[in-house]
C-alpha positions as CSV (number, residue, x, y, z in Angstrom):
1,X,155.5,49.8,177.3
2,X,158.1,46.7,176.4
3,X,157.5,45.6,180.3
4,X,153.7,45.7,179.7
5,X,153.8,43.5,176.9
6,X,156.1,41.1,177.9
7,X,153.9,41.0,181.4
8,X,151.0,40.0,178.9
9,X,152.5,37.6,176.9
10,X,153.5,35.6,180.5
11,X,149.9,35.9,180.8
12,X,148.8,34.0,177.6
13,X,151.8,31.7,177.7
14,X,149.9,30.4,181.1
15,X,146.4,30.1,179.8
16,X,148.0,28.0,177.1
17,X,149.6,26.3,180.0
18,X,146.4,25.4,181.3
19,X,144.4,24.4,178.0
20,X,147.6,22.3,177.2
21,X,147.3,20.9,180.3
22,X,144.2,19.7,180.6
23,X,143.9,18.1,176.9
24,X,147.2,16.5,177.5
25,X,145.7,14.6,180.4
26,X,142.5,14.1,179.1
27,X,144.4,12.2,176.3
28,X,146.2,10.2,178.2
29,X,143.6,8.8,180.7
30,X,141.6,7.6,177.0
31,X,145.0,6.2,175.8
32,X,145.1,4.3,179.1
33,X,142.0,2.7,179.2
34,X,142.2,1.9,175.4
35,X,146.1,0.2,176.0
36,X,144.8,-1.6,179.7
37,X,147.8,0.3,181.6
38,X,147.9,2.3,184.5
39,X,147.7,5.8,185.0
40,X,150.7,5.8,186.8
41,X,152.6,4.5,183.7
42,X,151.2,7.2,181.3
43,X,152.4,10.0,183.7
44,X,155.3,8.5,183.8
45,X,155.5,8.2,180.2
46,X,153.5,10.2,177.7
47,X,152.3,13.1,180.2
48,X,156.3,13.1,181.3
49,X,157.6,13.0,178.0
50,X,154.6,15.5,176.9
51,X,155.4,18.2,180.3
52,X,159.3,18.0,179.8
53,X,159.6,19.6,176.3
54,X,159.6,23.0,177.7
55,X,162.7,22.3,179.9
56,X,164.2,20.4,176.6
57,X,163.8,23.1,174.3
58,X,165.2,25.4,176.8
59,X,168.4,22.9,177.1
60,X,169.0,22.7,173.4
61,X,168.5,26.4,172.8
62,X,171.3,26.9,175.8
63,X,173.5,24.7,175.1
64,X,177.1,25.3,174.1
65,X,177.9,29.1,175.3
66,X,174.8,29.4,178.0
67,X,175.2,25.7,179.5
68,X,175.3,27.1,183.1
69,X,171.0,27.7,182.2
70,X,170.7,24.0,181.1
71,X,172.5,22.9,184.8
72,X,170.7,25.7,186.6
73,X,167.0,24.7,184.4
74,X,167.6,20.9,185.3
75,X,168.2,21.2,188.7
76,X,166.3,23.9,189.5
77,X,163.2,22.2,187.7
78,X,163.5,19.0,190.0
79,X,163.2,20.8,192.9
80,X,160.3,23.0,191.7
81,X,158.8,19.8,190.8
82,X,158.7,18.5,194.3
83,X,158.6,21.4,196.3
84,X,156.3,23.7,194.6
85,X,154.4,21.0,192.4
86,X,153.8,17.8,194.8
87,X,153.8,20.7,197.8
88,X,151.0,22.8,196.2
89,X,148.9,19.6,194.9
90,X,149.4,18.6,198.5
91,X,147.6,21.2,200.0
92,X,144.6,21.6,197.4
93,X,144.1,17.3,198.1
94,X,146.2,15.0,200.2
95,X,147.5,12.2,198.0
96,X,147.3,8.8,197.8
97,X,150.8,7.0,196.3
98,X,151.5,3.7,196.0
99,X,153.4,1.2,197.2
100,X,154.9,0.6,193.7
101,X,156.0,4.1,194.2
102,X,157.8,4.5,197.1
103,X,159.4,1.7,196.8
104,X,160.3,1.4,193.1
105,X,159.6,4.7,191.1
106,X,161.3,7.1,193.6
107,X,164.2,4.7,194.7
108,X,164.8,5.3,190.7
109,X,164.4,9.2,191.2
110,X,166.9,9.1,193.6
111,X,169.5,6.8,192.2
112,X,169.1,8.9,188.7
113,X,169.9,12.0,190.8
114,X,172.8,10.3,192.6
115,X,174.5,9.5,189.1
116,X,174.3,13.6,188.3
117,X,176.3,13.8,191.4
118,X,178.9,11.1,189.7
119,X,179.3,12.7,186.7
120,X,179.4,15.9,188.1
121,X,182.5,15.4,190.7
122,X,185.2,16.2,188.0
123,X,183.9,19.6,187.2
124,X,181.9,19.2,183.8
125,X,179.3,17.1,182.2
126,X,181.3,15.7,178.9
127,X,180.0,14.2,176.0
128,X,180.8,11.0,176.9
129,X,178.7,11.7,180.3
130,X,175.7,12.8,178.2
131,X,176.1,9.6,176.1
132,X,176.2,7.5,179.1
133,X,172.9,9.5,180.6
134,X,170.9,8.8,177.5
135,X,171.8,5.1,178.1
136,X,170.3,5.0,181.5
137,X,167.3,6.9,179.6
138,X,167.2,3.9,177.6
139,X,167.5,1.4,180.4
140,X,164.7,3.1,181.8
141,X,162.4,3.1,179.2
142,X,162.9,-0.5,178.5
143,X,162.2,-0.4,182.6
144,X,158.8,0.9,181.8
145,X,157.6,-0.7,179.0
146,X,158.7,-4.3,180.5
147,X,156.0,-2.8,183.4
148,X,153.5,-1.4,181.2
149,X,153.4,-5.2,179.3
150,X,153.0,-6.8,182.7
151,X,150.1,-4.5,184.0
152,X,148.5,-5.3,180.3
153,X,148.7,-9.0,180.9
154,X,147.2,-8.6,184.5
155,X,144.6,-6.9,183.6
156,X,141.6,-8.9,183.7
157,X,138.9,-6.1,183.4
158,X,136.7,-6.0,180.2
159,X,137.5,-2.8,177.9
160,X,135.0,-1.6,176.1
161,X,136.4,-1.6,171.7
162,X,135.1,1.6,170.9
163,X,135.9,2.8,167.1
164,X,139.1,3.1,165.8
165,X,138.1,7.4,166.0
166,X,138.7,6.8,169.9
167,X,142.7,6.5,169.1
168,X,142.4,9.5,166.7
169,X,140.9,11.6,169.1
170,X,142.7,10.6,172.1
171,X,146.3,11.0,169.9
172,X,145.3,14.0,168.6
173,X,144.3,15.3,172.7
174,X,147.7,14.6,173.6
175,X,149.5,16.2,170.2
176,X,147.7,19.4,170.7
177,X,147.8,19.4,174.5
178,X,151.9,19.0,173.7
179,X,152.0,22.1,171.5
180,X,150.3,24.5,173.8
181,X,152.1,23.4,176.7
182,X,155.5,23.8,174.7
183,X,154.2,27.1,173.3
184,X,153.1,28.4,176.7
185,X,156.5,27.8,178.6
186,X,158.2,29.5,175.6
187,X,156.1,32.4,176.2
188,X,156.0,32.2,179.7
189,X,160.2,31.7,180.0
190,X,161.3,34.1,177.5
191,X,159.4,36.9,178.7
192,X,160.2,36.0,182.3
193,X,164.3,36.1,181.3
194,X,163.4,39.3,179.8
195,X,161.7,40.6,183.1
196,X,164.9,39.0,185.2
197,X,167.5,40.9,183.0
198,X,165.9,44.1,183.3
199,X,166.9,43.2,187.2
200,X,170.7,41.9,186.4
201,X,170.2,38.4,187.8
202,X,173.1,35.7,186.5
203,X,172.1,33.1,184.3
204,X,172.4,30.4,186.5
205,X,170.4,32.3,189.3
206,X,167.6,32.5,186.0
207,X,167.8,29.1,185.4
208,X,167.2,27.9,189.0
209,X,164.9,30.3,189.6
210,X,162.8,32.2,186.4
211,X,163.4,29.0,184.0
212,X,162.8,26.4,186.0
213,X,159.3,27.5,187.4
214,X,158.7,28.4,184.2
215,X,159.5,24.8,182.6
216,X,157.8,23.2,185.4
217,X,154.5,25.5,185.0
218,X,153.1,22.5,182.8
219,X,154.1,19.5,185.3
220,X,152.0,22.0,188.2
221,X,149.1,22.5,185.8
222,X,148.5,19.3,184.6
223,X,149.3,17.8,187.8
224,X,146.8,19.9,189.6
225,X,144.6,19.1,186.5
226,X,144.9,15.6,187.3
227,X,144.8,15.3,190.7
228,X,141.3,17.4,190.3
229,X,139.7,15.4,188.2
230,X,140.6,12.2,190.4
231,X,143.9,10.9,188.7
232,X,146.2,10.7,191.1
233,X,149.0,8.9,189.6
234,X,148.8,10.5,187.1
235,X,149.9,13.5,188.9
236,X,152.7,11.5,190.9
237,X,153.7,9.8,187.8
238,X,153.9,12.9,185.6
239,X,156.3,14.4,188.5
240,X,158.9,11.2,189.2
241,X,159.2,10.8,184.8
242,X,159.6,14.4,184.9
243,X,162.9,14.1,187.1
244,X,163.9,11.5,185.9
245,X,163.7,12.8,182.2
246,X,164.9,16.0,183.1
247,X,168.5,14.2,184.3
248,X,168.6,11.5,181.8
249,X,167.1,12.7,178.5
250,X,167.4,16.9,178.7
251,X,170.6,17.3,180.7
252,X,172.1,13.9,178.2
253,X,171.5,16.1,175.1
254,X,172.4,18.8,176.5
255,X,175.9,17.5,177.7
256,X,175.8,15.6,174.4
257,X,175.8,18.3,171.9
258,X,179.0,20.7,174.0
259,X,179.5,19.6,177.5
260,X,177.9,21.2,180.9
261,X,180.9,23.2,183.3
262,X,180.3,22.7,186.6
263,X,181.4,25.0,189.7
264,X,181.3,23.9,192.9
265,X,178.3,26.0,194.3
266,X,176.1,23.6,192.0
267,X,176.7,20.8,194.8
268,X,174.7,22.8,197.2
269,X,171.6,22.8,194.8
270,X,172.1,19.0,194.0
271,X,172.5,18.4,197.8
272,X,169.0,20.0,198.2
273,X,167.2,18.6,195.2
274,X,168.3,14.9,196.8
275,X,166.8,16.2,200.1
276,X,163.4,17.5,198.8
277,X,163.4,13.9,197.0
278,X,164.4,12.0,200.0
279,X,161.4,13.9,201.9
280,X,158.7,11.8,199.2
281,X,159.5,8.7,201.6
282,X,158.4,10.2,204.6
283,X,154.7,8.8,203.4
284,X,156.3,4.7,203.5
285,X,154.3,4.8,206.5
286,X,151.0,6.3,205.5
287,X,151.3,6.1,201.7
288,X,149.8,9.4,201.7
289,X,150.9,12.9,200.8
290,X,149.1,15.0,203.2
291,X,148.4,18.6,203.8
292,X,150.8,18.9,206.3
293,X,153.7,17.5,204.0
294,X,152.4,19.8,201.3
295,X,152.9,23.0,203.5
296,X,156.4,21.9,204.3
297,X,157.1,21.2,201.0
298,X,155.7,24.7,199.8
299,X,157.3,26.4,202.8
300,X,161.0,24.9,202.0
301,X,160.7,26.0,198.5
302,X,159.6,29.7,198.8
303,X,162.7,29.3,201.5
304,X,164.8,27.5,198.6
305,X,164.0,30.6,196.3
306,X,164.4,33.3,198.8
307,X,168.1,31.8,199.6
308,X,168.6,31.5,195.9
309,X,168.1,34.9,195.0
310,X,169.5,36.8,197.8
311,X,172.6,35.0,199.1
């Protein structure tokens, strides 16, 4: 009976997932068009910020005695973002990314995912490392507000006013779209962790595995979301802030508030998260993200998982 309900309660944490989803994206296309900035900043930015709070929440509640889920979450989230979000959206609609993009945003990505690495290679993520990760958050953000300013002042194309009810709205979208999407993971995840120690799985194994798809359920819905209703960059933005926050912001705090251990097996999972990463700049070429790529994608993370749980 206690399986059966958990089993439902996954179920309405992802329909909350999806309704969060959609409202988050629908606010931040309005907020876009208000502001004159890109949809590619806004994924990056308050549809990141907006899809990450699962995996943050997840962080804070682990950290200290359980920091082996934060590490497994993280990493584990990063490559679920690329492998089974980017692969999936891939498949459903090839997509388009920009130059800006492969030559900027994911150069970031990668460098962010390199200093993991560096602060990794003594064994544990201090205090002091989490400090010095929430600086390159903040290094970052002033990174993408210098671009959001500069796409403003470029942007010759007449915006319609509208009433002051059309920030409201659009704020109140994203707020709600936020909640459900928090909600939803927490329902989805705990349930999930339930269901995986009923099978005697290690925490870490959870975290890369039953956490981190969980926590990146709302980066695949409102990705998908996006990408469906024609917002692309949204979809690629809301993926490469995702990362990147995930590193910076949820694994600083969560170093911050006790420190992260590290074993040595954990090098394995950064060397693959780099190398799903690393695959985004196959498309420098074609600047798109094709079927094809998606099915790899897909393929190498359904591999990733079955490796994961089995070796």
């Amino acid at each position: 009976m206690e399986i059966a309900i958990n089993a439902v309660l996954t179920v309405v944490g992802l329909v909350l997932l999806c309704f969060g989803g959609n409202w988050l994206v629908s606010g931040g296309v309005a907020i876009a068009k208000k502001f004159r900035i890109s949809n590619l900043v806004i994924g990056m930015t308050i549809v990141a910020y907006g899809t990450s709070t699962p995996e943050l929440a997840a962080s804070v509640a682990a950290a200290g005695e359980h920091s082996a889920i934060i590490l497994g979450n993280i990493v584990g989230s990063n490559i679920a973002n690329v492998g089974m979000v980017i692969g999936v959206a891939a498949i459903l609609v090839p997509l388009a990314v920009s130059k800006s993009v492969l030559r900027k945003e994911i150069p970031i990505m990668l460098g962010v995912s390199f200093l993991l690495v560096l602060v990794s290679v003594d064994g544990k993520i201090s205090s002091y490392d989490g400090i010095l990760l929430l600086a390159g958050l903040g290094i970052f953000g002033y990174y993408t507000f210098k671009n959001a300013v500069k796409q403003r002042a470029e942007y010759k194309e007449d915006v319609q006013q509208g009433s002051r009810n059309v920030y409201v709205k659009s704020a109140g979208l994203i707020g709600i779209g936020v909640v459900l999407l928090y909600v939803g993971a927490i329902l989805t995840v705990d349930n999930a962790v339930i269901l995986a120690h009923e099978f005697g799985l290690p925490e870490k194994i959870i975290g890369l595995t039953v956490i981190a798809i969980g926590t990146s359920l709302p980066e695949l819905i409102t990705s998908i979301i996006a990408i469906r209703k024609g917002h692309a960059e949204i979809g690629i933005g809301n993926i490469i802030g995702s990362n990147i926050y995930n590193i910076l912001m949820i694994m600083g705090v969560g170093a911050a508030l006790g420190g992260v251990m590290i074993g040595t097996d954990v090098f394995v999972d950064y060397a693959i998260m780099i190398i799903f990463s690393l695959s985004l700049l196959i498309a420098l070429k074609t600047k798109i993200i094709g079927r094809t790529m998606g099915m790899c994608l897909t393929i190498g993370y359904v591999a990733y998982l079955a490796v994961t749980f089995f070796k």
